[in-house]
Every structure is written in structure tokens, then in C-alpha cells.
Backbone as XML, in Angstrom:
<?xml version="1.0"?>
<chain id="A" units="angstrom">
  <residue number="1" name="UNK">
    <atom name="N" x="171.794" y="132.988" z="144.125"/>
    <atom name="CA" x="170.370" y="133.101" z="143.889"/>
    <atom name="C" x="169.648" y="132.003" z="144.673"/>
  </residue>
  <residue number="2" name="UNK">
    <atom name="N" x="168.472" y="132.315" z="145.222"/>
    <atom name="CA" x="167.579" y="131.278" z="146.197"/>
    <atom name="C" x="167.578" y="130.135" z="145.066"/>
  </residue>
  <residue number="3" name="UNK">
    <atom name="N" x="167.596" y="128.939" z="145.554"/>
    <atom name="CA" x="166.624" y="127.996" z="144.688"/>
    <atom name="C" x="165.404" y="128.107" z="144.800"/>
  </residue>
  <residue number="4" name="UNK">
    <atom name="N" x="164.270" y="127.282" z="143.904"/>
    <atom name="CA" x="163.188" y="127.352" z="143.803"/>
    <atom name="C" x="162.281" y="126.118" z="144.751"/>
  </residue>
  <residue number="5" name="UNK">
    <atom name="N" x="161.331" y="126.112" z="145.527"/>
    <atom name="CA" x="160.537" y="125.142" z="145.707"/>
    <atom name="C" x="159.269" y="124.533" z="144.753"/>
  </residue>
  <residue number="6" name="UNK">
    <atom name="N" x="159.036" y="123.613" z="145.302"/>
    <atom name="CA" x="158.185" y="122.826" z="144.277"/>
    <atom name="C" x="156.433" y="122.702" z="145.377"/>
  </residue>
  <residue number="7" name="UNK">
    <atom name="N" x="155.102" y="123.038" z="145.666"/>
    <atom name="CA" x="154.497" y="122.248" z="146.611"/>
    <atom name="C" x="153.478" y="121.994" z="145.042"/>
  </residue>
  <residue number="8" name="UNK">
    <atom name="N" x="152.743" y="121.140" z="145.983"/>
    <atom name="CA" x="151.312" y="120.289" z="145.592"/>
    <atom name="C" x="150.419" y="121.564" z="144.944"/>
  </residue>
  <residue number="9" name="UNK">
    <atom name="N" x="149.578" y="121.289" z="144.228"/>
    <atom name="CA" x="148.678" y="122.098" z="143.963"/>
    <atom name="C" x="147.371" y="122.418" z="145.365"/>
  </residue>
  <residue number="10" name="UNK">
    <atom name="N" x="147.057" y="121.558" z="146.125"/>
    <atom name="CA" x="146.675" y="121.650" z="147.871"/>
    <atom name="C" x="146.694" y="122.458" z="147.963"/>
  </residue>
  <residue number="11" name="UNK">
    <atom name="N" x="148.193" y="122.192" z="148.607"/>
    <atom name="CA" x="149.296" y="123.394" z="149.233"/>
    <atom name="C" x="149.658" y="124.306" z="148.221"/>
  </residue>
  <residue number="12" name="UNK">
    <atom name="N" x="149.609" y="124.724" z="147.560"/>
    <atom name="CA" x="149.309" y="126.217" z="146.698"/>
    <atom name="C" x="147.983" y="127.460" z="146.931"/>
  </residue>
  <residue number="13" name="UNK">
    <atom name="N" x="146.952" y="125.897" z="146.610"/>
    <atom name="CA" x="145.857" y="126.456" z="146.726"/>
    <atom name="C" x="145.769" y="127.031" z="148.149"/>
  </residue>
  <residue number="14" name="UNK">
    <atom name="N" x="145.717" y="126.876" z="149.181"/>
    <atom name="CA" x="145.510" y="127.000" z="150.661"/>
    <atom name="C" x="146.185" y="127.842" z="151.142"/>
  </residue>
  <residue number="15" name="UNK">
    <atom name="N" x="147.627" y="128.176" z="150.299"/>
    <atom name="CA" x="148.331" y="129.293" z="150.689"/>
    <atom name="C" x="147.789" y="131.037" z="149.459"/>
  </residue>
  <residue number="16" name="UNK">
    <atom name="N" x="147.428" y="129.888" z="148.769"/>
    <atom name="CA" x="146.955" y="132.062" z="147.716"/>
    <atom name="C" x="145.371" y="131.957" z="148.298"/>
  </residue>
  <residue number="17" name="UNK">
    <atom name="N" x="144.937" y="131.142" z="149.638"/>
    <atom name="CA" x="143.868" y="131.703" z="149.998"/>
    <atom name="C" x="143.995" y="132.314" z="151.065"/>
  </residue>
  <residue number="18" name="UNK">
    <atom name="N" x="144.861" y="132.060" z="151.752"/>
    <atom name="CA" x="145.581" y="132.852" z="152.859"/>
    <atom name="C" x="146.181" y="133.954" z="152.007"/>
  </residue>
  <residue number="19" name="UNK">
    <atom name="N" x="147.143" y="133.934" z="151.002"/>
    <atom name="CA" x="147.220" y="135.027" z="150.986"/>
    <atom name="C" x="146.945" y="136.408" z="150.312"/>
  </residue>
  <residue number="20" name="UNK">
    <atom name="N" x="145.386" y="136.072" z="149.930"/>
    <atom name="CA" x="144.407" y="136.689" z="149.754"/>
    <atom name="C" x="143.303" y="137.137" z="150.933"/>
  </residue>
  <residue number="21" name="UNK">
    <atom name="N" x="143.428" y="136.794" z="151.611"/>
    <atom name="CA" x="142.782" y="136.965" z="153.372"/>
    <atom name="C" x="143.762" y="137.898" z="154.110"/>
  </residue>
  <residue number="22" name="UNK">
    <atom name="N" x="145.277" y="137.949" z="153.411"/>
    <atom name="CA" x="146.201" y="139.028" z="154.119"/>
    <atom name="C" x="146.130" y="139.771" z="153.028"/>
  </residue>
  <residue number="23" name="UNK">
    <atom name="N" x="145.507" y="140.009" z="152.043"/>
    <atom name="CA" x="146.093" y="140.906" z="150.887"/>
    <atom name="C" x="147.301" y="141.075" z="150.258"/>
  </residue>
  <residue number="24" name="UNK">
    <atom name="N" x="148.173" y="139.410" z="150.523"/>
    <atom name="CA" x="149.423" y="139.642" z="150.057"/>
    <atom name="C" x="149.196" y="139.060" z="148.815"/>
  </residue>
  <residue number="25" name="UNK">
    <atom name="N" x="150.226" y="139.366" z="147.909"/>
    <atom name="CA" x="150.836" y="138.399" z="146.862"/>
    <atom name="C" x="151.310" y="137.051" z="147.088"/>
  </residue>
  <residue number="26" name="UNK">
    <atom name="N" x="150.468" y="136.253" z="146.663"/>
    <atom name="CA" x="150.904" y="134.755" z="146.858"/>
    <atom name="C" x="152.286" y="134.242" z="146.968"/>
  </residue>
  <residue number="27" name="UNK">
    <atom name="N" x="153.414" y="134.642" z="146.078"/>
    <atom name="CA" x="154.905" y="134.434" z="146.673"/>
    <atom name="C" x="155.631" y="135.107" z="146.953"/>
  </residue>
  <residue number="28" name="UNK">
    <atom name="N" x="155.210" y="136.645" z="147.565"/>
    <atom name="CA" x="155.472" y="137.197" z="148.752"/>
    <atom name="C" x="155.055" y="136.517" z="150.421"/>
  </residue>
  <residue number="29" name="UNK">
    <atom name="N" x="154.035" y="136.097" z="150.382"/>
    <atom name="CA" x="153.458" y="135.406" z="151.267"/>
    <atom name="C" x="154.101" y="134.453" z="151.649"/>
  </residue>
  <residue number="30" name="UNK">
    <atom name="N" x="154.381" y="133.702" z="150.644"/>
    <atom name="CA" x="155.248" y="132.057" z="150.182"/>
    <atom name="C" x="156.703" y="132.666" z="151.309"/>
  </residue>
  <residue number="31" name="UNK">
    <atom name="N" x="156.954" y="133.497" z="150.846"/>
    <atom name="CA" x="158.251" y="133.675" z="151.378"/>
    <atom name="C" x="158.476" y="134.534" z="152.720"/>
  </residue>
  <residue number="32" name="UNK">
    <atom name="N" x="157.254" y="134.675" z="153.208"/>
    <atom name="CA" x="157.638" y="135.429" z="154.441"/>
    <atom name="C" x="157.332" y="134.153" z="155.579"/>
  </residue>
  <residue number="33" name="UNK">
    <atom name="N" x="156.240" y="133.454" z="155.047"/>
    <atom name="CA" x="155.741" y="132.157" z="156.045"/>
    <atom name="C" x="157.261" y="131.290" z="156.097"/>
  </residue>
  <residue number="34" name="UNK">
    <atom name="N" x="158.411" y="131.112" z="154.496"/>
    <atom name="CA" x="159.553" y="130.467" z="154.729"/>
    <atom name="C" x="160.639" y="131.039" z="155.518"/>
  </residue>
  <residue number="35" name="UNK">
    <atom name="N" x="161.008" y="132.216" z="155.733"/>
    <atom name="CA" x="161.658" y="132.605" z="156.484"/>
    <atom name="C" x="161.343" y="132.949" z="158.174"/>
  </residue>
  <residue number="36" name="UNK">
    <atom name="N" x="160.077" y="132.612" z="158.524"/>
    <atom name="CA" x="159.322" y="132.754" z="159.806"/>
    <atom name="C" x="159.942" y="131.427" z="160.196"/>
  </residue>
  <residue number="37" name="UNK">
    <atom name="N" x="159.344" y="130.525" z="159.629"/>
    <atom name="CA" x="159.721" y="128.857" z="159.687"/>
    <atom name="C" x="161.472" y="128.999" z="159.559"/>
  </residue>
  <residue number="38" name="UNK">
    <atom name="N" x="162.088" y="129.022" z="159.097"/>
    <atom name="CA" x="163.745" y="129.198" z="159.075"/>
    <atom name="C" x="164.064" y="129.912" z="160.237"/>
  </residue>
  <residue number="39" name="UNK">
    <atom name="N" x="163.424" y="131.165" z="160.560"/>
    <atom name="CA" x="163.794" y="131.846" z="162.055"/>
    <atom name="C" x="163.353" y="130.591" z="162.984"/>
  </residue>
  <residue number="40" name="UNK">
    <atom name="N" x="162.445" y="130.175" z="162.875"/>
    <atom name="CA" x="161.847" y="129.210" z="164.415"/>
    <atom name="C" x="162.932" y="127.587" z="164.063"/>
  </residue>
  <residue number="41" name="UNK">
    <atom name="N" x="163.353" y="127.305" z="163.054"/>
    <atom name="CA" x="164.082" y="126.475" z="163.147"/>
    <atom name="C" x="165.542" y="126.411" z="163.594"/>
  </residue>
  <residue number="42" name="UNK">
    <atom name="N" x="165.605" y="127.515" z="162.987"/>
    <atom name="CA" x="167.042" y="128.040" z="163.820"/>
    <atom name="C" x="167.114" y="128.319" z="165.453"/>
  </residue>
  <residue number="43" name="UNK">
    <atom name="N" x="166.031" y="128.619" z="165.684"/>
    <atom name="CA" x="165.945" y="128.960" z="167.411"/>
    <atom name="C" x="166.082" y="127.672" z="167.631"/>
  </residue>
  <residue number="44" name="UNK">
    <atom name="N" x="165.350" y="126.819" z="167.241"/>
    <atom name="CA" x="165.218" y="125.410" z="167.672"/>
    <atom name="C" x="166.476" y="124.622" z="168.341"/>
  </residue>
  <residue number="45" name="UNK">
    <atom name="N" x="167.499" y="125.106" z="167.231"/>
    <atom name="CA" x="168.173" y="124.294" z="166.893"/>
    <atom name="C" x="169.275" y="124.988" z="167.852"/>
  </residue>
  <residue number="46" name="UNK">
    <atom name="N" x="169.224" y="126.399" z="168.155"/>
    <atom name="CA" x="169.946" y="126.879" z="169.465"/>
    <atom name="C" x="169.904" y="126.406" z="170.458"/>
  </residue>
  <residue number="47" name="UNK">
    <atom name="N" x="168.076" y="126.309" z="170.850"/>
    <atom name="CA" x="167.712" y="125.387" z="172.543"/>
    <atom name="C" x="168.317" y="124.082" z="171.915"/>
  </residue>
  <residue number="48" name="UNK">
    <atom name="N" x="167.877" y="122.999" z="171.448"/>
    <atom name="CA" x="168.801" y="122.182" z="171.771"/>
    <atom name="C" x="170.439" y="121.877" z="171.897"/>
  </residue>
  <residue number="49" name="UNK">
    <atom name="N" x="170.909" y="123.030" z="171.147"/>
    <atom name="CA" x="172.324" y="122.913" z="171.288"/>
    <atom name="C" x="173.005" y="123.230" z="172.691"/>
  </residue>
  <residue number="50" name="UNK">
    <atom name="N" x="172.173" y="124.341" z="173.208"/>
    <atom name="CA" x="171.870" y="124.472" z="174.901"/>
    <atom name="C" x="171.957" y="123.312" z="175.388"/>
  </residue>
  <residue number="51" name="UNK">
    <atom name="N" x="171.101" y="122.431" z="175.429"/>
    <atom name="CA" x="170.617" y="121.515" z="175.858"/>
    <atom name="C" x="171.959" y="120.696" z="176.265"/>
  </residue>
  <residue number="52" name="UNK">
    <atom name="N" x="172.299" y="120.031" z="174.927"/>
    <atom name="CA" x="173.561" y="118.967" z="174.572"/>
    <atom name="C" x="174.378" y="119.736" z="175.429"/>
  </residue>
  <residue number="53" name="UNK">
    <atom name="N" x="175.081" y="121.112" z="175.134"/>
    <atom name="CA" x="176.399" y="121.868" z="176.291"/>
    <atom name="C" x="175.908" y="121.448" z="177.583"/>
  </residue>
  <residue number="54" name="UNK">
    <atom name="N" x="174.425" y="121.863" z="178.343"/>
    <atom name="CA" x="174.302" y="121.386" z="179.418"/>
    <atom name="C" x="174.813" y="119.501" z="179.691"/>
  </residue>
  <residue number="55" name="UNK">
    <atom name="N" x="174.161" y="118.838" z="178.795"/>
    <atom name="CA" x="174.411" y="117.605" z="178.922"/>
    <atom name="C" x="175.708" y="117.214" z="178.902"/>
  </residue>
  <residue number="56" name="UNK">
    <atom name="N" x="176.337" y="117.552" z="178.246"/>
    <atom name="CA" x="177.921" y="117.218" z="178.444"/>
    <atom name="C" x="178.389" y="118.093" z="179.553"/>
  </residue>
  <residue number="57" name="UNK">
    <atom name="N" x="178.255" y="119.306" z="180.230"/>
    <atom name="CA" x="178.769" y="119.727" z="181.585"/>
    <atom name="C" x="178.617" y="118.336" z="182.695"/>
  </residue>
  <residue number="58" name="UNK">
    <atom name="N" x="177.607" y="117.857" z="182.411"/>
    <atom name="CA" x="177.056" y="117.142" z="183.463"/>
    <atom name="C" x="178.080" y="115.855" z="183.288"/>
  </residue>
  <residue number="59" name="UNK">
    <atom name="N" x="178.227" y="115.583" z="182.289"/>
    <atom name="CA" x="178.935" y="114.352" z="181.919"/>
    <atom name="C" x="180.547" y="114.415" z="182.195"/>
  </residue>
  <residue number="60" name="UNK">
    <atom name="N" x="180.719" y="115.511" z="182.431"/>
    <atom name="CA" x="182.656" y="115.930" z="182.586"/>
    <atom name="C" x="182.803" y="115.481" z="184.404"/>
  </residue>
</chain>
């Protein structure tokens, strides 16, 4: 089962106003913005791993 997050009341507020501007359900919303962010972190974390293989070719 997912664990749960915790934000600020802010950051609550700012997101059920967004996602009332998309007509979503506030933690439907919650959870599509977290897995967008998890896809782009994961890419991230591909280019740099790119990166490092290049850097060590260079280093052999």
C-alpha cells in the first residue's frame, strides 16, 4: 500500500485551487502532479547516469 504524505496547509490550499481550475479532485490531482514529478525524476536520474558511463569511458 502507498504511504501517506503530510504538506502544509499553503500547500494544500494552492493545490485544491488548482485542482479546482482542472476540475479534478484534490487527491486525484495530488497524485497525478506526484507521479509526473517521479517520471521527471527518474529521467533525471537516467541523464545523469549517462553522464557518469560517459565519464568513466573517458577515464579508462
Amino acid at each position: 500500500m502507498p504511504a501517506s504524505i503530510e504538506i502544509d496547509e499553503e500547500l494544500y490550499s494552492r493545490l485544491a485551487e488548482a485542482a479546482a481550475r482542472e476540475g479534478k479532485d484534490v487527491h486525484a490531482y495530488a497524485n497525478e502532479i506526484i507521479r509526473v514529478q517521479l517520471r521527471e525524476l527518474e529521467r533525471a536520474y537516467q541523464i545523469v547516469s549517462a553522464f557518469d558511463d560517459i565519464a568513466r569511458s573517458y577515464g579508462e
